[in-house]
C-alpha positions as CSV (number, residue, x, y, z in Angstrom):
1,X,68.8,118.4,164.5
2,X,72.3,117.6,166.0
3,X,74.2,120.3,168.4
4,X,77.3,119.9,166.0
5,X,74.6,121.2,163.2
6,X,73.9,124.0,165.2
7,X,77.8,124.9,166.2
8,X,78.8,125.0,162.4
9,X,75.9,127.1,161.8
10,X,76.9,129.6,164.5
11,X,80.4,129.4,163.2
12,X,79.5,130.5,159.8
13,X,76.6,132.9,161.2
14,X,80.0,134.5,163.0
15,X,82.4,134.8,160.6
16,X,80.3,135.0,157.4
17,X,82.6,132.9,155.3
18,X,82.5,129.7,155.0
19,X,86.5,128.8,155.3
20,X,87.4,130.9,158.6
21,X,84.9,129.0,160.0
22,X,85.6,125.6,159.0
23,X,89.2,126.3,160.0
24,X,87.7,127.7,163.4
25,X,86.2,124.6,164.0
26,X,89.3,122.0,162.6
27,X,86.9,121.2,159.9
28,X,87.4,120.9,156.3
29,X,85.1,123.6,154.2
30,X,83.4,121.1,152.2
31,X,82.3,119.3,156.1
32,X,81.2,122.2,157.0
33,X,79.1,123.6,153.8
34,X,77.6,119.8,153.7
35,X,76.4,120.3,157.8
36,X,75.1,123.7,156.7
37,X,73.3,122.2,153.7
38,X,72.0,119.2,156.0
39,X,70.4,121.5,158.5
40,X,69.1,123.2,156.1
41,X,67.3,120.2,155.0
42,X,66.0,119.2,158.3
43,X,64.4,123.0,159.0
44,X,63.1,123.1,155.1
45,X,64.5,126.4,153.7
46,X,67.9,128.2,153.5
47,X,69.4,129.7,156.7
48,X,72.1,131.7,154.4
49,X,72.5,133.4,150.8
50,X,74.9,132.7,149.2
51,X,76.9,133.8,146.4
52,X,80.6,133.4,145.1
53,X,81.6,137.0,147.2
54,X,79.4,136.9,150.1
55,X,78.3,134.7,152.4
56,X,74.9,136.4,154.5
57,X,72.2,135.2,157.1
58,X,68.5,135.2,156.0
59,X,66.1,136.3,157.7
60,X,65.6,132.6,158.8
61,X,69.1,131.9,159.8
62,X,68.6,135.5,161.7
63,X,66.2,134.1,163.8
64,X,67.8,130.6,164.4
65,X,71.1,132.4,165.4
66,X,69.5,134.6,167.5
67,X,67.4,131.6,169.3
68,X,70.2,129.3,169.4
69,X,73.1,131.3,170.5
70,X,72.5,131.1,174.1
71,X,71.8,127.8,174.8
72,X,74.8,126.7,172.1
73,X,76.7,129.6,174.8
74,X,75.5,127.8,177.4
75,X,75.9,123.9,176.5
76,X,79.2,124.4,175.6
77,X,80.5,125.8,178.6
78,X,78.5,123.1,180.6
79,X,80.3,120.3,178.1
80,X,83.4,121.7,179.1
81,X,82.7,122.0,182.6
82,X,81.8,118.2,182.9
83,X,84.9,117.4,181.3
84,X,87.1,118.8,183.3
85,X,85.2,118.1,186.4
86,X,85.3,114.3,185.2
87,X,88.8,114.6,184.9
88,X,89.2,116.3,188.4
89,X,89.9,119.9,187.4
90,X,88.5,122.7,188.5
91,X,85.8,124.4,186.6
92,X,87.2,127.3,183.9
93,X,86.8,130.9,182.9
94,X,88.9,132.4,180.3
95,X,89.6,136.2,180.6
96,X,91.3,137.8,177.8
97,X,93.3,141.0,178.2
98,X,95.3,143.3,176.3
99,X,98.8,144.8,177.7
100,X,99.1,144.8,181.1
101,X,95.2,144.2,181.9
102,X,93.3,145.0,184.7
103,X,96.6,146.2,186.7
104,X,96.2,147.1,190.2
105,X,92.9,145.9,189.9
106,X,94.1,142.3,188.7
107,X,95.5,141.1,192.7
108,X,92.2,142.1,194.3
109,X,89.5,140.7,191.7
110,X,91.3,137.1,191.8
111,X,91.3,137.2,195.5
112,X,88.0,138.3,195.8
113,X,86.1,136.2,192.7
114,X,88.2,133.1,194.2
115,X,87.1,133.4,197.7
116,X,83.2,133.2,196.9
117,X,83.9,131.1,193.3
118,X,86.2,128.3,195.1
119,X,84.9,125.9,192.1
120,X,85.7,128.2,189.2
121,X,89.5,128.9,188.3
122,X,90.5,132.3,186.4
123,X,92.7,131.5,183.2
124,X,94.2,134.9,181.7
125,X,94.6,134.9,178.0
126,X,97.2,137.8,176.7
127,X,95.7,139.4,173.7
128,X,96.5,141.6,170.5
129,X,95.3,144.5,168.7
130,X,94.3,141.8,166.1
131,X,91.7,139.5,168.3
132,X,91.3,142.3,171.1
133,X,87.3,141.7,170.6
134,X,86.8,138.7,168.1
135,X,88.5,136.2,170.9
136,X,85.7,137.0,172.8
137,X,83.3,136.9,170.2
138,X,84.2,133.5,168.9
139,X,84.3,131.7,172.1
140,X,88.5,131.9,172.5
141,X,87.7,133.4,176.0
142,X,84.4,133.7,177.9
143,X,85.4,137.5,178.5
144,X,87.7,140.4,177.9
145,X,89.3,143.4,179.9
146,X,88.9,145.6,176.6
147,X,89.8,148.6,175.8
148,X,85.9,150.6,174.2
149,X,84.5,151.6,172.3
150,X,83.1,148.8,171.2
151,X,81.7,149.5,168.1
152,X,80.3,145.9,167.5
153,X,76.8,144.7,168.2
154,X,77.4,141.3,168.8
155,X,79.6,142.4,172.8
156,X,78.2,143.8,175.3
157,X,80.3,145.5,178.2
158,X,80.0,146.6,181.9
159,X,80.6,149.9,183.4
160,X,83.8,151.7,182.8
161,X,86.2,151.1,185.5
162,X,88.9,152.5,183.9
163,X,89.8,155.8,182.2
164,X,93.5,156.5,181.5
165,X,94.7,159.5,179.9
166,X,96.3,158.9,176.8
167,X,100.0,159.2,175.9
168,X,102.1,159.1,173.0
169,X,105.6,156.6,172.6
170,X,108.4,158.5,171.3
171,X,111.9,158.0,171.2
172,X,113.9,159.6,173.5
173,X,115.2,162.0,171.4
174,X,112.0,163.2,169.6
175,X,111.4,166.4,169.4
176,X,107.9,166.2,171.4
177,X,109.6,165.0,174.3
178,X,109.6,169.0,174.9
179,X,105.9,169.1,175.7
180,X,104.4,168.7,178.8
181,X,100.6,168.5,177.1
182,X,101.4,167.5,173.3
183,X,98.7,169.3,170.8
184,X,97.1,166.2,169.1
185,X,97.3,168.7,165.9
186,X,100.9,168.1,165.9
187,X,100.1,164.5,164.7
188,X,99.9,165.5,161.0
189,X,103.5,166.0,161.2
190,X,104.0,162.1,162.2
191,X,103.3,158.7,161.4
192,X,101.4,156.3,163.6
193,X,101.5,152.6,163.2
194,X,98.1,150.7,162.0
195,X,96.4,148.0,163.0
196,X,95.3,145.0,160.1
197,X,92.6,147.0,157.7
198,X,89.3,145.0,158.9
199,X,90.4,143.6,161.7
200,X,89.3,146.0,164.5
201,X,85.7,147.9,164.6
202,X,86.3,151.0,162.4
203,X,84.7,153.3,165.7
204,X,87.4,151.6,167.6
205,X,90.6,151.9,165.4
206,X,89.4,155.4,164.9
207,X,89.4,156.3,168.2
208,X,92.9,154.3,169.2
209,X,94.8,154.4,165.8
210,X,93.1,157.8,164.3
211,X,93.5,158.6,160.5
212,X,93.1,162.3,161.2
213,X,93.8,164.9,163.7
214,X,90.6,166.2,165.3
215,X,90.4,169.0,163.2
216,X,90.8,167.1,160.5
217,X,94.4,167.1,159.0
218,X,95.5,163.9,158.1
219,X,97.9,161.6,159.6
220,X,100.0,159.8,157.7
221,X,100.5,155.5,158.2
222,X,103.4,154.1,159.9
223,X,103.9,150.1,159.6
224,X,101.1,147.4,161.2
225,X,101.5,146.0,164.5
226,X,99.8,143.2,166.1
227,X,100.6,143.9,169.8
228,X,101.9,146.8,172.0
229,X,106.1,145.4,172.2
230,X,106.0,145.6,168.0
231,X,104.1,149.1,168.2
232,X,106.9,150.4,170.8
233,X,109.4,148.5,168.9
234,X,108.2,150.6,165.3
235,X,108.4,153.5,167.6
236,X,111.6,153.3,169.1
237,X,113.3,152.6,165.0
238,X,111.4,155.8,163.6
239,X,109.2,153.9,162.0
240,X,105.7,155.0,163.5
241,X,104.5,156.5,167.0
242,X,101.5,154.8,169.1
243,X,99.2,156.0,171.8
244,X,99.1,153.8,174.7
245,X,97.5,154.7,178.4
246,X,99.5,156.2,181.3
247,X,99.2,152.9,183.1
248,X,100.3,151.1,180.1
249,X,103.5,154.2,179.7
250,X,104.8,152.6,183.4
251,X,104.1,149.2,182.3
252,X,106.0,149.3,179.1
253,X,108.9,151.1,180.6
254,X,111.7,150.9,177.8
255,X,115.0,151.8,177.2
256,X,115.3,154.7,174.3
257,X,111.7,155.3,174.5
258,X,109.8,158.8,176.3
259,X,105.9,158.5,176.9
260,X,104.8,162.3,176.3
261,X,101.0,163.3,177.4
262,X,98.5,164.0,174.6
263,X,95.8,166.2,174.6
264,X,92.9,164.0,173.9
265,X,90.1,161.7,175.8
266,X,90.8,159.5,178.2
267,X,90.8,155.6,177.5
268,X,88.2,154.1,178.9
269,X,88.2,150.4,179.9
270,X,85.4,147.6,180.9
271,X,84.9,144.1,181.2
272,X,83.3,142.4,177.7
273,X,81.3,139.4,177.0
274,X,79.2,138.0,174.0
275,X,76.0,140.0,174.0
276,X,73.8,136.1,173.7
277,X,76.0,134.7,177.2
278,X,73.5,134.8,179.8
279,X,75.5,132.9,181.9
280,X,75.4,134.4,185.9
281,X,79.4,133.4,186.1
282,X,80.0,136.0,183.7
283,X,77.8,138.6,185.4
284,X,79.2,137.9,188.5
285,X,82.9,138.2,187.4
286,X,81.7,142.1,185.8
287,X,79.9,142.6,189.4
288,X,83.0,142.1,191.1
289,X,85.0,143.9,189.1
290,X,83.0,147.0,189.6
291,X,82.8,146.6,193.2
292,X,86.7,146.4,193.6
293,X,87.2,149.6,190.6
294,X,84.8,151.6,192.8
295,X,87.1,150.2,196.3
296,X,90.4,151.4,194.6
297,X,88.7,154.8,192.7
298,X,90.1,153.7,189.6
299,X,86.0,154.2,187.8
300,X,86.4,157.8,188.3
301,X,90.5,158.2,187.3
C-alpha cells in the first residue's frame, strides 16, 4: 500500500465524488478511480459503493478513513515541513479567516504564538462564504477563525472567543435605518442574499442566511454572494440585505450603506480544525488564542 493510495482514497472519502477529488488532487478521474480500484485490490474488498448517482464509503472504507486520516494529517504536514526546511524556510501554518478575522485579537496572537513558535510562520488565508469550512476540511489551511455553528462532523472547534451582536446592511436610505433595535419579524418584508444551495452546513446557513423569521414567516431570496464586499455590494443596489457582526459593521465601513442592530443571537466565533488532526501545533495555536480572548474580554462580549 503506497501513501499516494491512501491520499486518493481520503480525497474521495472527502468529497464523495469521484471528479472533485481528482480535480482536488491535479489528477485525471480515471487516475484516480484506477488508484481507488488498486487499493482495493491490495486490502481484498471494496472501500466504496458505487453507483452512477452516488459515490458512498462502506463500512470498510469507514474504518480505513477513520484509521488513516491522522497519520495521512500528520505525514503530510511533516512532508511539507521537510521541504521547506530543506529549502531554508521556515516551517508553516495556514490560518483561514473570513472578513476581517480575529481583529483586535489578530496583533496579540501573532506576537505571542511567534515568540514561543520561533520555527513556525503564520500564513493567513482570506476566505468566502463558499469554502468558510471545507478549506479547512480538505487540507487548504490547517485551521480556521470560523464563524459556528458548525454543523459538520468532520471539524472540531475551541471555545468561543467571540460573540458579536448581529447587525443588518442597509442602504442609507432604508427605511430601517429608523430603528435602534430592528424586529427580526420585519425580515419578511425584505430579501436577503444566499449563499450557493449545498455549499454551507444547512444548521449554519440557517442560522447566518435564515429562510424564515423566527416565528416563522418567510423571507424571501435576494441574489448569491460568495464573500462579504459582493453581499454589501447586493445590498447597497437594492438587491438583497445581509447580516454581518458589529465588528464586521466598522470593518466594512462604506459609503451609502447604514448597519442597523437586529434583534437576534449573538455570533459566536472559534478557532476550527479537522476533527482527525492531532497535531499539538494546532492545539497550541487554539490554546493561545483562548488565553489572549480571555486577556482582551472579548470570550464574554
Amino acid at each position: 500500500m503506497e501513501l499516494r493510495q491512501l491520499e486518493c482514497f481520503l480525497a474521495v472519502a472527502q468529497e464523495l465524488h469521484f471528479g472533485r477529488a481528482a480535480e482536488r488532487l491535479s489528477m485525471s478521474q480515471s487516475s484516480v478511480s484506477e488508484t481507488i480500484k488498486s487499493l482495493e485490490r491490495a486490502i481484498g474488498a471494496p472501500v466504496f459503493d458505487r453507483t452512477s448517482r452516488r459515490v458512498a464509503l462502506t463500512q470498510l472504507g469507514e474504518n480505513l478513513k477513520r484509521g488513516s486520516e491522522p497519520a495521512i494529517i500528520a505525514l503530510r504536514a511533516t512532508y511539507l515541513d521537510c521541504k521547506r526546511q530543506a529549502a531554508g524556510k521556515m516551517r508553516q501554518i495556514k490560518i483561514g479567516f473570513l472578513g476581517g478575522g480575529f481583529y483586535e485579537l489578530h496583533a496579540p496572537l501573532i506576537a505571542e504564538f511567534s515568540a514561543k513558535n520561533r520555527d513556525v510562520e503564520l500564513e493567513f488565508v482570506e476566505l468566502t462564504y463558499f469554502n468558510h469550512f471545507s478549506a479547512v476540511i480538505d487540507g487548504t489551511v490547517d485551521a480556521g477563525f470560523c464563524r459556528l455553528p458548525l454543523g459538520t462532523d468532520a471539524l472540531l472547534s475551541g471555545p468561543i472567543v467571540m460573540r458579536d451582536q448581529r447587525m443588518l446592511c442597509v442602504p442609507h436610505e432604508h427605511p430601517f435605518t429608523q430603528f435602534a433595535l430592528l424586529d427580526p419579524e420585519r425580515l419578511s418584508e425584505e430579501r436577503l442574499v444566499r449563499t450557493t444551495p449545498g455549499s454551507m452546513p444547512e444548521e449554519w446557513d440557517n442560522f447566518h442566511f435564515p429562510k424564515h423569521t423566527p416565528q416563522g414567516k418567510p423571507i424571501a431570496h435576494g441574489p448569491i454572494v460568495r464573500t462579504i464586499r459582493e453581499a454589501i455590494s447586493a445590498a447597497g443596489a437594492g438587491q438583497g440585505l445581509v447580516m454581518l457582526t458589529k465588528r464586521a459593521a466598522a470593518y466594512y465601513a462604506t459609503p451609502g450603506i447604514s448597519f442597523v442592530e437586529i434583534d437576534l443571537p449573538p455570533t459566536p466565533s472559534a478557532l476550527v480544525w479537522r476533527r482527525n488532526d492531532i497535531r499539538p501545533i494546532v492545539q497550541d495555536l487554539n490554546a493561545t488564542l483562548v488565553r489572549i480572548a480571555k486577556r482582551h474580554g472579548t470570550m464574554a462580549s
